[in-house]
N, C-alpha and C positions, 0 to 999 in steps of 0.2 A: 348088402348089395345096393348098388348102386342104380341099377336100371328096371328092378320088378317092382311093378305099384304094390304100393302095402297097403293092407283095407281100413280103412275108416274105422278110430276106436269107438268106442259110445261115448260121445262128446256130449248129447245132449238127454234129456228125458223127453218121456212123451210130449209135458207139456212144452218143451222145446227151451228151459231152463239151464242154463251151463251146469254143469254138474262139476263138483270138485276132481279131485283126482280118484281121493278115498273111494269118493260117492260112487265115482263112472265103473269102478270095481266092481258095484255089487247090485247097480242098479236093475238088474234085471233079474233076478231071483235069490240076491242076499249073500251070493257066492262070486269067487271074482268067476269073470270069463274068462274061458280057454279062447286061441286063436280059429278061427274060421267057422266061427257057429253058424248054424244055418239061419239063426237071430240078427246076427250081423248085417247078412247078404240078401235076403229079401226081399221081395215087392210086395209090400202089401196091397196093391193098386191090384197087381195080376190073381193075386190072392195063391200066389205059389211059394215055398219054400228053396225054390232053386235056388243053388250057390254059384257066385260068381266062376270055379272049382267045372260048373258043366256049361259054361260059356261055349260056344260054337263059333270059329273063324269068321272074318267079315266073306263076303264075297268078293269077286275080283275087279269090282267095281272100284276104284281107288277116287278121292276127291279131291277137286284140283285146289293147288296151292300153288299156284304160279303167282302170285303176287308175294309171298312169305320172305323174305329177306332176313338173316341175321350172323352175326359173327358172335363167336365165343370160346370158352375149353370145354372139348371133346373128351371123353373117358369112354373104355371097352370094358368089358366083361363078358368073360369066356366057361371057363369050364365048371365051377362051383353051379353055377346056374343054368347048364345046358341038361335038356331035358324039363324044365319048371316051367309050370305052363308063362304064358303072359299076360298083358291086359286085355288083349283083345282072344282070348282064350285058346289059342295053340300054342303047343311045346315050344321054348324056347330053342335054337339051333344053333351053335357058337360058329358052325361053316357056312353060314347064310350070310347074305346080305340084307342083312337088318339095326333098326336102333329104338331106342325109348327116347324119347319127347316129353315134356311136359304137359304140350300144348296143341300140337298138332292133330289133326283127326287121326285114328287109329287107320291103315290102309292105305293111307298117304306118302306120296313117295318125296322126294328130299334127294340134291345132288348137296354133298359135302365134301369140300375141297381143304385140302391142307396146303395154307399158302408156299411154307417155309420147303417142302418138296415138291411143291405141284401138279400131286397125285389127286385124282379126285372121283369117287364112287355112290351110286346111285342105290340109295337103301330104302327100306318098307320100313315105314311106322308100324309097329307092332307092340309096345308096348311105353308104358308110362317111368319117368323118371330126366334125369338124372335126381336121386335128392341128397349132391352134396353142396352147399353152397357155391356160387362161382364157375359151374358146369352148365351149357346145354344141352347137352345131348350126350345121352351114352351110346356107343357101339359096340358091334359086336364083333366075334375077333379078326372071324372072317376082311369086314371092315376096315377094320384097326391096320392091320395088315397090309390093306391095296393101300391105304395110304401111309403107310412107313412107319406107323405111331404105335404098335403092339409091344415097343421096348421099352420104350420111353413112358407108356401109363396114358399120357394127356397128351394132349396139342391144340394150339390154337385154329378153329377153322372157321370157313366162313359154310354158311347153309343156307341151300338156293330152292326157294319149292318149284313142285314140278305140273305140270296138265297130267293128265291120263295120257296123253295123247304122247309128248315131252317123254315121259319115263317109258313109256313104252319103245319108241325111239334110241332113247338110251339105254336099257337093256339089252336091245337086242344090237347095238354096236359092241356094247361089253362083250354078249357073248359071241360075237365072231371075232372080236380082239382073243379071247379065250380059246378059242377053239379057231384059229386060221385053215382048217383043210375041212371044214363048214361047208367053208366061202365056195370052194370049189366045186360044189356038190350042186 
């Protein structure tokens, strides 16, 4: 997959030493590790064993990225991964308006435009990625879709961050574009 954050392997020892490949196998009780131990995922600082696994959604407080500017190729991901949680730990939803970022805060909204059609759709930062080289941003299919790119795999697009204030605006023109007998109500 393209667009779910994958967890951090044990790169390092306690003493904070690189650890070979062999090594990082077995560093912590002589056996290799399985994926999502509660070893992995932990704060030790909180002193709890919570896994990233019972993460709880941001609030709907979103942080503005109205200064964020960038052009690049866009990739979607649909169905294999709908229902898996995300990074920011709710189920992934392939009919939502959402995407993975690498870099963005998690929450944060993003207008992404496909120049080559000049469709352009307003998604929530939910989760982390793309990690294939040469991609910004993965979408979702929902996404993929409002801007004409769910055939075709990829697209070149540009990505415009937003205020709280901005996405909210935009939203809610989306959804009376969506729904015109809204409007008359």
């Amino acid at each position: 997959m393209t667009g779910c954050a994958m967890p951090p392997g044990p790169a390092t020892q306690t003493s904070g030493t690189p650890l070979a490949t062999k090594d990082a196998r077995t560093a912590s009780s002589g056996a290799p590790q399985s994926f999502a131990t509660p070893t992995m995922f932990s704060n030790p600082s909180a002193g709890s064993s919570k896994s990233l696994a019972d993460a709880t959604p941001l609030d709907d407080k979103s942080p503005d990225v109205s200064d964020f500017h960038q052009t690049g190729r866009a990739s979607w991901y649909g169905r294999f991964f709908h229902g898996r949680k995300t990074a920011n730990g709710e189920r992934y939803n392939m009919h939502a308006l959402t995407a993975a970022h690498k870099t963005l805060p998690l929450g944060s909204y993003v207008r992404v435009t496909n120049p080559a059609t000049s469709r352009s759709v307003v998604v929530r930062i939910n989760d982390r990625g793309p990690f294939v080289r040469g991609r910004v941003i993965d979408l979702s299919y929902a996404a993929a879709t409002a801007l004409d790119m769910e055939h075709k795999g990829t697209a070149r697009v540009t990505i415009e961050g937003l205020s709280p204030q901005e996405a909210r605006v935009a939203l809610n023109k989306e959804t009376l574009a969506m729904n015109p007998s809204g409007a008359d109500k």
